[in-house]
N, C-alpha and C positions, 0 to 999 in steps of 0.2 A: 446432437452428436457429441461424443466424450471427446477431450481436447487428449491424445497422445500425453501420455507422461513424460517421455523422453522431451516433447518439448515445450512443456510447462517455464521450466526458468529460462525460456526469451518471452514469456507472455505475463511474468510478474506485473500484476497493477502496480500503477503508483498510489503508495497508502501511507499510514501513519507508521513509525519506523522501520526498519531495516531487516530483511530478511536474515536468521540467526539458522547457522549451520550447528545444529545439536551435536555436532561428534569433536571430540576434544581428540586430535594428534599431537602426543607428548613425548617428543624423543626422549628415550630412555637413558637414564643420569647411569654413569658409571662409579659404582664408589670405591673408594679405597679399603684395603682389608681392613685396616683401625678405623675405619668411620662403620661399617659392616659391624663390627662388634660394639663400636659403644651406643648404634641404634638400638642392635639387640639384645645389649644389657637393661637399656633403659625400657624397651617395648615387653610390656608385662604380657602373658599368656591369656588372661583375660580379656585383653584390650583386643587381641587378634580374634578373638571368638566372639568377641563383640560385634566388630565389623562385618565376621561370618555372617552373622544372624543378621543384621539389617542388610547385606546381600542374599542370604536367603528370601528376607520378606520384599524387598524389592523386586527380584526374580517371581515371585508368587504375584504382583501388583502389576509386574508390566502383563505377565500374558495372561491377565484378566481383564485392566482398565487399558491397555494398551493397544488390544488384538485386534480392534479396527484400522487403525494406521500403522501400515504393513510399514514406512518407513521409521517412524519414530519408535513402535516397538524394538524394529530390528538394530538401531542406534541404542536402544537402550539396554538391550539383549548384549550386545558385544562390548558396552562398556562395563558391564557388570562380570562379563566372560574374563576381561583385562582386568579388572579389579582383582576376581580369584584365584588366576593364573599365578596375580605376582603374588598374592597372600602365603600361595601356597608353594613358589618356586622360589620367590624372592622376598621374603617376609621384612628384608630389611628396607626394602622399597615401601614401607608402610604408608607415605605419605603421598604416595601416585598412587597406591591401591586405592586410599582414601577418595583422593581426588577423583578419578572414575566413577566411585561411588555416588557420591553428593552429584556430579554430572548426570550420571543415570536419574537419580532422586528430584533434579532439577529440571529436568527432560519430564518426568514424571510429571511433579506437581503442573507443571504450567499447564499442559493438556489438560489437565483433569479444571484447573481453575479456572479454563478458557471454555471448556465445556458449560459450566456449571454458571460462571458469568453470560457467556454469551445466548442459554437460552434466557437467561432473564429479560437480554438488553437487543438483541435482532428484532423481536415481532415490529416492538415502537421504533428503532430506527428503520427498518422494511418498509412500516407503513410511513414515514417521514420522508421520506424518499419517492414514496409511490405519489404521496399524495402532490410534490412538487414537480413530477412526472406530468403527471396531467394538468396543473396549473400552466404548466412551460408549453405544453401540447395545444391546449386550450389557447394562450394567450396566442400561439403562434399562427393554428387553425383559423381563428377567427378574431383574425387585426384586424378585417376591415368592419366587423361590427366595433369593436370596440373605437377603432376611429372615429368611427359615427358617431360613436354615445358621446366621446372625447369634444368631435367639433360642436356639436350640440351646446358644449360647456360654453366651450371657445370658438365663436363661429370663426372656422378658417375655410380658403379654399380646396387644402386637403382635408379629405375625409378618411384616410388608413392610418395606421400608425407609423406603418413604414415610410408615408409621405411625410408625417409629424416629429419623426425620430430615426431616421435611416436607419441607426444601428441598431431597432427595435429585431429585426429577425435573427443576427447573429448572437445578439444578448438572450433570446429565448431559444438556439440552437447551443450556443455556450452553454448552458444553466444545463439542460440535457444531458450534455457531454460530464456536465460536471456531476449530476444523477450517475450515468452510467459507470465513472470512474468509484465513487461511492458505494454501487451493488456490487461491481467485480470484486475491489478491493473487500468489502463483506464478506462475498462468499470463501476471496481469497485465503483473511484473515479467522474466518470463524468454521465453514466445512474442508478447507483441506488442508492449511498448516493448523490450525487448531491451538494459534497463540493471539486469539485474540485479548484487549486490554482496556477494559473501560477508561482508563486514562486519555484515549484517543477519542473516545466521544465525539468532543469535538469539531475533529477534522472531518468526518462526517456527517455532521451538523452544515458545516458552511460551504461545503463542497456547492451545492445548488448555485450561491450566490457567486463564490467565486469564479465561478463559469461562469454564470451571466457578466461579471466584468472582466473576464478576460478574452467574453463575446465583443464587449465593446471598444477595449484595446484593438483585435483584432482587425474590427473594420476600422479603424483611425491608421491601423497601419498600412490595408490596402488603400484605402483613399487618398493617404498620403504618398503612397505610390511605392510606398517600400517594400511591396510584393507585386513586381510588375505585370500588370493584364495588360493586352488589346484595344482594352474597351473602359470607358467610362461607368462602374457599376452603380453611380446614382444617376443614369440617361434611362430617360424612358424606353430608346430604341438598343438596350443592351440585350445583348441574347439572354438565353433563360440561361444558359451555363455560367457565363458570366456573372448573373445575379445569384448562381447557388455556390458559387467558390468561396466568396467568403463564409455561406455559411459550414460548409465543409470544411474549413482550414478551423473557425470556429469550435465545430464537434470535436476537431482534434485537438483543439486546443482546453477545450474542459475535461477532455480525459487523460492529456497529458501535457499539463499546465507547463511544466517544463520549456517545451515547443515555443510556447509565447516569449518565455523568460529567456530563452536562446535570442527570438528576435529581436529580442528589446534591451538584450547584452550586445548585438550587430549594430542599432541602430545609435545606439549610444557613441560604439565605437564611428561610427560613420561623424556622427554631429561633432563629437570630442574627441581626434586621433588622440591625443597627449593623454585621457582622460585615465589610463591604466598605467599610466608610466610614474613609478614612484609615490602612488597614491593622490598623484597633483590632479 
């Protein structure tokens, strides 16, 4: 089911930079009548039909390369509209027309670069992603074979991994979350604002891992008690709820790593009151 557009920006992934509002509001300069004429002495006749024409051909680019992204076109459409308007009512506003222009033109390019990048660079990270899906799936599935294979190394008397590593589930429900933040912000980045940026690479590169450790923060923080339960979640006799909270607070925390960093700006404050006061 299609997500409402209207409320798409409360659903923004967290991803590699900053969501960029393509439309430039420029309150319009008022000029003096001596500044009015010595721009338009200096603005040669040529130079304004110059700008025509790369408004013209931008006008021809967007509702071609543009006409599936009904917002960026229409962004692009009306700053070109603002460009001619003043070209043509306020010619000595040269340098706002301009600006519109290069705005439209910059609006332009990036789509089109984000396009042309991004089918290169999605298939391998899709499958980068996919394939540490089911490694996390896998490892999670079936801890208690791999316990086995583990104590076999090391004979102990547990045998799961969960017994060998408690925070073995939340680190494989972390690592997940941290998958999941990775394909949103993907589709975010590449099918609907369409600025994506191979310099981000990267951050979804490590996304997988970063989950898995802030899987294991996580549980250090319930255990430590600084997310109060009921119940003992490394008791054998804990209910099943209790044993799946952390890994729930975990998913949330690899798809919005933030959450953790919240906690553990709390918990600082808790250990070190003074710890913000004055940089001491």
């Amino acid at each position: 089911m299609d997500v409402p557009s209207e409320d798409l920006a409360s659903l923004v992934p967290p991803g590699p930079g900053e969501r960029v509002t393509p439309e430039i509001e420029i309150t319009p300069r008022e000029y003096a009548q001596d500044e009015q004429e010595r721009i338009l002495a200096q603005l040669t006749l040529h130079r304004r039909d110059e700008l025509m024409g790369e408004i013209d051909m931008l006008y021809d680019r967007t509702s071609t390369r543009l006409a599936p992204h009904q917002e960026h076109s229409g962004t692009a459409l009306k700053l070109l509209h603002q460009a001619r308007t003043i070209l043509l009512e306020r010619p000595y506003a040269f340098a706002d027309a301009e600006l519109r222009m290069q705005a439209a033109k910059t609006l332009l390019n990036r789509t089109e670069n984000s396009r042309r990048v991004s089918n290169r660079n999605w298939p391998w990270l899709f499958a980068y992603e996919i394939v540490w899906a089911l490694l996390l799936l896998v490892g999670l599935i079936f801890e208690g074979v791999l316990g086995d294979w583990v104590g076999r190394l090391e004979p102990a008397v547990v045998t799961t991994m969960q017994g060998i590593f408690p925070a073995w589930g939340t680190m494989m429900v972390g690592g997940i979350g941290g998958v999941v933040c990775a394909l949103w912000s993907m589709w975010w980045h590449i099918s609907d604002q369409q600025d994506y940026d191979p310099q981000h690479n990267l951050w979804y590169v490590v996304q997988p891992f970063q989950g898995m450790v802030l899987g294991i923060i996580v549980y250090l923080i319930i255990a430590a008690g600084f997310l109060a339960l009921q119940t003992d979640i490394s008791s054998p006799d804990a209910s099943r709820a209790a044993k799946y909270f952390p890994w729930l607070v975990a998913a949330i925390a690899g798809i919005r790593q933030t959450f953790v960093y919240e906690l553990l700006d709390r918990i600082i404050r808790v250990l070190s009151p003074r710890g913000g006061e004055g940089g001491q």
